[in-house]
C-alpha positions in Angstrom: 68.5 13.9 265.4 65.7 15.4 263.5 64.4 14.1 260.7 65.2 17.1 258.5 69.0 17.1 260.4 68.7 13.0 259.1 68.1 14.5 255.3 70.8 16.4 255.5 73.3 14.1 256.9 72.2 12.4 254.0 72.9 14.4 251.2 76.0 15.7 252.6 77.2 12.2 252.4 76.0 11.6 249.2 77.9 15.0 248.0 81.4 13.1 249.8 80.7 9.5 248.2 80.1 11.4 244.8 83.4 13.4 245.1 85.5 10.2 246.4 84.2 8.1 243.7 85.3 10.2 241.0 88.9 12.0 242.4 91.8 11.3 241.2 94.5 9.2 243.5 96.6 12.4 244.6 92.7 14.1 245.2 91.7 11.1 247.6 95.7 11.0 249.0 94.9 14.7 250.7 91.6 13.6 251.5 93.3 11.1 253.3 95.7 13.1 255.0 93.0 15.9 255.9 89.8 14.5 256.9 89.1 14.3 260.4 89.5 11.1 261.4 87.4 11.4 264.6 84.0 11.6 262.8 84.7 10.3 259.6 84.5 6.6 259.4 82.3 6.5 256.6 84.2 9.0 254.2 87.5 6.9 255.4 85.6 3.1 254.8 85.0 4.5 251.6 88.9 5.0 250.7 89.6 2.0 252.3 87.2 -1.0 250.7 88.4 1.1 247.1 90.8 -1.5 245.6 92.1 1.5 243.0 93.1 3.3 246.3 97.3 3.8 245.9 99.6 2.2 248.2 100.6 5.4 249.0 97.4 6.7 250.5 96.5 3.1 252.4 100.2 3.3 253.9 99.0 7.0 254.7 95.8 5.8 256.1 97.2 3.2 258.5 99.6 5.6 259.7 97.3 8.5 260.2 94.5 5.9 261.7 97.3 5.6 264.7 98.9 2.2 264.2 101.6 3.3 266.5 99.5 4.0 269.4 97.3 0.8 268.9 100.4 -1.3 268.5 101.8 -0.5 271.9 98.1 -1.9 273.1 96.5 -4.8 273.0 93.2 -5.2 272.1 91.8 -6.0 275.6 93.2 -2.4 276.5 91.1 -0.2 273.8 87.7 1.1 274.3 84.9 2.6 272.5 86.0 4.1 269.4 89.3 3.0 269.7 88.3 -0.6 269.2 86.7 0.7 265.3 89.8 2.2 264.7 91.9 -0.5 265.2 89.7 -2.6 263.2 90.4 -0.1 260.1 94.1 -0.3 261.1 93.7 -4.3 260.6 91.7 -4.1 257.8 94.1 -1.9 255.8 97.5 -3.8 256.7 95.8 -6.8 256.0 94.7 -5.3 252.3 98.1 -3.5 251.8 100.2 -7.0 252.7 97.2 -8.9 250.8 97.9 -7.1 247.2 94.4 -5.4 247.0 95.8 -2.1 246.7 97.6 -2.4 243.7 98.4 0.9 242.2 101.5 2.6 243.4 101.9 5.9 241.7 102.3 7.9 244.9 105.1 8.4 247.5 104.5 8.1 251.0 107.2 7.6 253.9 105.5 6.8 257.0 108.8 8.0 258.9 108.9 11.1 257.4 105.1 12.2 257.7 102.4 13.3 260.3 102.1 10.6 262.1 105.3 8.5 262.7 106.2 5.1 263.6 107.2 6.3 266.5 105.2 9.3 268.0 103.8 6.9 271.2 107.1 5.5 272.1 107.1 7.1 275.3 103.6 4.9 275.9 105.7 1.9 276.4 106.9 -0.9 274.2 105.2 -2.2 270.7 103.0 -5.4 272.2 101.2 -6.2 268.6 104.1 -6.6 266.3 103.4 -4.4 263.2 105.2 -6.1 259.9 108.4 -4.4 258.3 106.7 -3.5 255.1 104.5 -1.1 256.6 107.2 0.9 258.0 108.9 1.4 254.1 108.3 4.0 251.8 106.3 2.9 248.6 108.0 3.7 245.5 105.6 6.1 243.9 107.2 8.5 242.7 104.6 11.3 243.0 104.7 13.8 245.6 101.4 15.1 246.9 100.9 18.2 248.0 99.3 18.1 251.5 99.1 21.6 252.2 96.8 22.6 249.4 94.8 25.8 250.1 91.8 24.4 247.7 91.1 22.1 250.3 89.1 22.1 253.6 89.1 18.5 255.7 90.5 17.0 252.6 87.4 18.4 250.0 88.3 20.7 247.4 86.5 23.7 247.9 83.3 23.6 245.7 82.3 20.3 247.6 82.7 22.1 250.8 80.6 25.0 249.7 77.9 22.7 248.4 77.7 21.2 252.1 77.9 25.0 253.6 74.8 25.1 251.2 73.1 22.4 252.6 73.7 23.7 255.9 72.3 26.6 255.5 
């Protein structure tokens, strides 16, 4: 990467931290659900080490990181960037059964979303036990709208046009 390309990546991350450290919960809930995940470990470190993050979105997030896939593996069997993924997967069940996400405004039921509990099943049987509470709903009572068409990879539209700025 170029130094200039360096600069960049740089600002447009500081654009993303700005945005994430002022939305509201239901903003960084569809952030959540619409990032990319597969380049996006700093935007999604950043929900995740937030101890104002809802229960709702961290449930989301450990879902969506692909708890079900990494469950039916053990650790000795993931690779690469599978292995920092899991680590986010640890790291947010441990904080969710831990009490540092304390807020629960917002609903989330990991059986009825994206990514289920059981989409790998045909991968073979569970062999790192995930606990019962992170297959319940939380009892937010706020639906978020996922499907928002203000939003691009989880940014609302005038932070995506500042990065299209920057890219430019």
């Amino acid at each position: 990467m170029s130094d200039q390309e360096d600069i960049i990546t740089a600002q447009i991350w500081a654009l993303v931290r700005e945005y994430l450290q002022q939305a509201t919960p239901e903003a960084l809930h569809v952030y959540a659900a619409r990032s990319n995940y597969d380049d996006n470990d700093k935007g999604l470190r950043l929900l995740i080490d937030n101890p104002k993050l809802d229960r709702g979105t961290a449930l989301l997030l450990f879902w969506y990181l692909g708890a079900d896939y990494h469950a039916r593996r053990t650790v000795e069997e993931l690779e690469g960037d599978e292995l920092a993924a899991d680590d986010l997967i640890q790291l947010v069940q441990a904080r969710f059964m831990g009490g540092f996400y304390t807020d629960s405004n917002i609903f989330f039921s990991p059986r009825h979303s994206d990514l289920r509990p059981d989409d790998y099943e045909s991968d073979g049987p569970i062999k790192r036990e995930i606990p019962a509470i992170m297959y319940l709903p939380t009892d937010g009572l706020t639906n978020v709208d996922l499907d928002d068409s203000n939003y691009d990879e989880g940014l609302p539209l005038p932070v995506v046009h500042r990065i299209f700025a920057l890219l430019d």
